[in-house]
N, C-alpha and C positions, 0 to 999 in steps of 0.2 A: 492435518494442520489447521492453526485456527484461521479465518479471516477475519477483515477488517474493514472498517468502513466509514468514510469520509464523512463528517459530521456537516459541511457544506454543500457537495452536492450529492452525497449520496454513491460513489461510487467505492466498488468493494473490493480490496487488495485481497487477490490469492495467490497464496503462497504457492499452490500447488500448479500457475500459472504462470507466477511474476511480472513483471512490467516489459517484453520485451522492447518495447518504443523507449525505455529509457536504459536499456542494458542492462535488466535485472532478470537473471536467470530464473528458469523455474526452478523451485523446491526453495526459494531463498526464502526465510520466515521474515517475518515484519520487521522481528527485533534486529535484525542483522543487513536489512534495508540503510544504505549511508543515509548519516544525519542531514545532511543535505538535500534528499529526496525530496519530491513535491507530486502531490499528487497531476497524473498525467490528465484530468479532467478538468481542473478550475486551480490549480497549482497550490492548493490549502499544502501548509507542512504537515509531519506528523502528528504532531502533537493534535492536529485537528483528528484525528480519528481515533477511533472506538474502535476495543475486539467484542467481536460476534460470538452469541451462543457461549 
């Protein structure tokens, strides 16, 4: 699964992890992360990150 990574502070969404602290299961891919999600680090929206590799 690809990861991803927050263009503000750097932190790396894995899918193969998920976000537990905000109810996102593991194996959930990015694209399938609600629109609403923010990053759990500095709270950037999607749209701030970049996929990896």
């Amino acid at each position: 699964m690809v990861k991803w990574e927050c263009t503000v502070c750097g932190y790396i969404y894995d899918p193969e992890t998920g976000d537990v602290e905000s109810g996102i299961a593991s194996g959930t891919s990015f694209e399938d992360l609600p629109a609403d999600w923010l990053c759990p680090v500095c709270g950037a929206p999607k749209e701030d990150f970049v996929q990896l590799g």
